[in-house]
N, C-alpha and C positions, 0 to 999 in steps of 0.2 A: 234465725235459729230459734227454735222455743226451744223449752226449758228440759225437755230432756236431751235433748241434745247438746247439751250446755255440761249434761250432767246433775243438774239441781234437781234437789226435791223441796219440797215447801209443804208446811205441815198442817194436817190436815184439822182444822178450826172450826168452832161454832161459837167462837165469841159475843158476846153482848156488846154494841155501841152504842153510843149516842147522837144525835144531830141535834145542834142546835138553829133554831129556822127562825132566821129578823124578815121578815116580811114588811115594807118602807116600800113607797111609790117610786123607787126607782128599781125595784124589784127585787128577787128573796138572796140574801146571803146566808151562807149553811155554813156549818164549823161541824166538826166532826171529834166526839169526845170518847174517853175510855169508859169517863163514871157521870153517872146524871149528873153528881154534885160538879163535875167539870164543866160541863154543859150550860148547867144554870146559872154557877159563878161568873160566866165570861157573859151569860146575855145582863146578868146584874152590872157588869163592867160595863158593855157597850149600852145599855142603859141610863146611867150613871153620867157617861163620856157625849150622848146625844142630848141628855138636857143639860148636860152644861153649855154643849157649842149654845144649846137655843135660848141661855139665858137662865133656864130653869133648876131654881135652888130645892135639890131632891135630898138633901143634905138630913133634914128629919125623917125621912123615911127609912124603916128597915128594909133587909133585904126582901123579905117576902110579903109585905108592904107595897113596894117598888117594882116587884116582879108582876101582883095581882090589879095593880092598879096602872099598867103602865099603856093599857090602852086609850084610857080615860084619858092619863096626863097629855098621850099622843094624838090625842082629838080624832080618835076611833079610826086611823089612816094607819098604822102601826103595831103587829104584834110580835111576841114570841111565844113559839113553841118549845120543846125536846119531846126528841118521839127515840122512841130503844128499836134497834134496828139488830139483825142478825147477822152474821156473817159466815156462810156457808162456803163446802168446798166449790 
């Protein structure tokens, strides 16, 4: 059954998102946010949360610090992104 048959209607949107893109050698993980600051908070997390498994004390750094330097710290193998995406009917 689709959706009119169903009876639904679903409204019609051009919202702004966000993806956030960890690119790592085991391949890209994406998160999908409402506000860039979503976005970037949570690659600052998972940032954060990968240099501590590897030992790495990122503790002086700020966030936007941490966000600009985090290829470097990742021995140029590891980045992120956020790219604003559209969402059409």
């Amino acid at each position: 059954m689709n959706k009119e048959q169903l009876g639904l209607t679903l409204p019609s949107t051009n919202d702004t998102y966000y993806i956030l893109i960890y690119e790592h050698k085991h391949g890209d993980d994406l998160g999908l946010y409402k506000t860039y600051e979503g976005a970037y908070n949570a690659g600052v997390s998972m940032m954060r949360a990968t240099a501590d498994e590897w030992g790495e004390d990122v503790s002086d750094l700020g966030d936007f610090e941490l966000w600009n330097s985090w290829t470097e710290i990742a021995g140029d193998t590891e980045f992120f992104r956020v790219e604003e995406i559209e969402l059409n009917d």
